[in-house]
C-alpha positions as a Markdown table, in Angstrom:
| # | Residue | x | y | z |
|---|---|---|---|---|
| 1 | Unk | -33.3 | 48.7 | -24.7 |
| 2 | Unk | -32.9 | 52.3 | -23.6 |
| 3 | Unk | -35.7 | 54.6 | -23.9 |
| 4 | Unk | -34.1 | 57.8 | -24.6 |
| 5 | Unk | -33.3 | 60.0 | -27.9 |
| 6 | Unk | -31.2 | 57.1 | -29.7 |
| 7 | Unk | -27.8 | 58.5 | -31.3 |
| 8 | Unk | -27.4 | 55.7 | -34.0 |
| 9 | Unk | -26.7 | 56.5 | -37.4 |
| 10 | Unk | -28.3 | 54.8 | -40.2 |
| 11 | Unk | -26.9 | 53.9 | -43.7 |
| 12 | Unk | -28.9 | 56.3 | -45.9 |
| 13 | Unk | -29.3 | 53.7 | -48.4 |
| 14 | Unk | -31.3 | 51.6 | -46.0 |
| 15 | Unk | -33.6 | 54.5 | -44.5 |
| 16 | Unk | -34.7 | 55.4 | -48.1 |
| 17 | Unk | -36.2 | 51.4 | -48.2 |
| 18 | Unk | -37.7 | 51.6 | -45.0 |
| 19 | Unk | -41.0 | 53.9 | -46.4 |
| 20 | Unk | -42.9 | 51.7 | -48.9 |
| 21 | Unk | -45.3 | 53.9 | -49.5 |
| 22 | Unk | -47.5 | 56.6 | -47.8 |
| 23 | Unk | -51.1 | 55.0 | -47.2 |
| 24 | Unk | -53.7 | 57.5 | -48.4 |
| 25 | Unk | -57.7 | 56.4 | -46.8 |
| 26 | Unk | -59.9 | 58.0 | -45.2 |
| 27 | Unk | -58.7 | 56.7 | -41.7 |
| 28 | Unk | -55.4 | 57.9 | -42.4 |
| 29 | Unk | -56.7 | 61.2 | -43.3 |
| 30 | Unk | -58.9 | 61.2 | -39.8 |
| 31 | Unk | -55.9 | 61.0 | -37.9 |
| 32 | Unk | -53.5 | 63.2 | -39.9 |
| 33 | Unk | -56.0 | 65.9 | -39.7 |
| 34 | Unk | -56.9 | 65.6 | -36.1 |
| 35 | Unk | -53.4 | 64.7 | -34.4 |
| 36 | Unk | -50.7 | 65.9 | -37.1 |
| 37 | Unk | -50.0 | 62.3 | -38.0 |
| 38 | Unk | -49.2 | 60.6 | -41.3 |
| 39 | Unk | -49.3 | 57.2 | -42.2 |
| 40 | Unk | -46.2 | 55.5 | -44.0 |
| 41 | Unk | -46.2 | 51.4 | -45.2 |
| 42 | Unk | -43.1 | 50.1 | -43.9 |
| 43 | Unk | -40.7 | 47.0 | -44.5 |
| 44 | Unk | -41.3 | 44.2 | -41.9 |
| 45 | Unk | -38.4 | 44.5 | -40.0 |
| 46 | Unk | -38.0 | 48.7 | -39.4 |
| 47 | Unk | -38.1 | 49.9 | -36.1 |
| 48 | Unk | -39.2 | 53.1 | -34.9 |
| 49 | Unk | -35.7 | 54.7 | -34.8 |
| 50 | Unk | -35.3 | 53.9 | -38.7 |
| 51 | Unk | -38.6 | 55.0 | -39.3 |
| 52 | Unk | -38.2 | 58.0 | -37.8 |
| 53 | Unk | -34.6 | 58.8 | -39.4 |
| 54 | Unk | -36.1 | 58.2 | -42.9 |
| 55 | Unk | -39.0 | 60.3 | -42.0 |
| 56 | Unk | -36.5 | 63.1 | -41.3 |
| 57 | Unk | -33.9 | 62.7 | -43.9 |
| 58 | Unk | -36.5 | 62.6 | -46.4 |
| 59 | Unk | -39.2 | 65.1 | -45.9 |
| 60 | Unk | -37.0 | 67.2 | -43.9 |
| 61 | Unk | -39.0 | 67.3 | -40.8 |
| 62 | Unk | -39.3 | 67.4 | -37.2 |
| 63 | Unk | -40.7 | 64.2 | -35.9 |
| 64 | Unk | -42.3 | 64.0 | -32.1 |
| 65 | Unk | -43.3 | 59.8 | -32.2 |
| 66 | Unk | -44.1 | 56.7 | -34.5 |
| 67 | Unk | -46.2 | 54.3 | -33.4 |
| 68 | Unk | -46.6 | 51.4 | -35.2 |
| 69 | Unk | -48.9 | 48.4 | -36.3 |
| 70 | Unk | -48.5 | 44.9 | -37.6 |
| 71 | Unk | -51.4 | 44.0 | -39.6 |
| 72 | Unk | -51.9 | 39.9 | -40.4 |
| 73 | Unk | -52.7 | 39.9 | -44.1 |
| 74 | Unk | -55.7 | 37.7 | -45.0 |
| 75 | Unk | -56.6 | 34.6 | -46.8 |
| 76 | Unk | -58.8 | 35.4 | -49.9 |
| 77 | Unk | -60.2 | 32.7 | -52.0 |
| 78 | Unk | -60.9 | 33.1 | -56.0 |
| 79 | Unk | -62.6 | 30.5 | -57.5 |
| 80 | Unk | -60.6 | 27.0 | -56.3 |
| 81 | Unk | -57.7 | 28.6 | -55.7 |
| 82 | Unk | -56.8 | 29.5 | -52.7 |
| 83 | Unk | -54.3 | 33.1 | -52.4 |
| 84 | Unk | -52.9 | 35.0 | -49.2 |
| 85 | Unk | -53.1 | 39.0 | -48.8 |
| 86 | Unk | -49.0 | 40.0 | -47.6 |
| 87 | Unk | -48.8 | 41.2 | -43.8 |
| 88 | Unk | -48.5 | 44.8 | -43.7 |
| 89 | Unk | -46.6 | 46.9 | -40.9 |
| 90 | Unk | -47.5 | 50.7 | -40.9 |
| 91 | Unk | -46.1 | 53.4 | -39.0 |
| 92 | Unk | -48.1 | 56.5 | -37.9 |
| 93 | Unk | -45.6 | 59.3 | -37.5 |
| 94 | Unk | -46.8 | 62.0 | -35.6 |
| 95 | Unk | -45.1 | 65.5 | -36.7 |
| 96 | Unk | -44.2 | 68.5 | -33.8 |
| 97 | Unk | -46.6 | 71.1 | -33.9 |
| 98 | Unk | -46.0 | 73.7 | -36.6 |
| 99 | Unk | -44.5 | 70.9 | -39.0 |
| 100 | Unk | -46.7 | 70.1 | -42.2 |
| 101 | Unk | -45.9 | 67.0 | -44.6 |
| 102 | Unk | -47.4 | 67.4 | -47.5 |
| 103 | Unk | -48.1 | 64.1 | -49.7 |
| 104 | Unk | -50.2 | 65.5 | -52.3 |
| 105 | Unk | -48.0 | 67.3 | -53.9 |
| 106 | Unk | -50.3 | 69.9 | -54.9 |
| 107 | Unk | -48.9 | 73.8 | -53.5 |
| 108 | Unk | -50.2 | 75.0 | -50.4 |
């Protein structure tokens, strides 16, 4: 796998599945506010070149790296019955200086 700026195009319906959701706590706040980074819940099986094509196409963006974490999703018990918490893969994409995202929605 090569390491450099990848050249692929994506099918624009995929990359507007790849984002889930955006994950809003305060940890995700801690990091957007201290290294220009915003957290995204992804599908399972998006890699960081999809992530970061969606990131772009949508939000219109410059995007400098994505990192990204698979998170094992627990086993949670409720009474007798036994139920299991979906793994969760997130991506932190971290924006080039002087780009904003803004999630809220609320004007600047």
């Amino acid at each position: 796998m090569s390491h450099g700026p990848n050249t692929t195009k994506f099918e624009e319906g995929r990359l507007m599945q790849v984002l889930v959701a955006p994950i809003v706590s305060e940890k995700a706040t801690m990091i957007g506010e201290k290294s220009n980074a915003v957290t995204f819940k992804v599908l399972q099986d998006a890699t960081k070149y999809e992530i970061k094509a969606a990131v772009e196409l949508m939000f219109k963006v410059e995007v400098k790296g994505v990192s990204v974490v698979n998170t094992k999703g627990k086993t949670k018990r409720f009474g007798k019955s036994v139920g299991r918490r979906d793994n969760i893969r997130k991506a932190y994409v971290t924006l080039k200086p002087g780009q904003e995202l803004n999630l809220g929605g609320e004007a600047a």
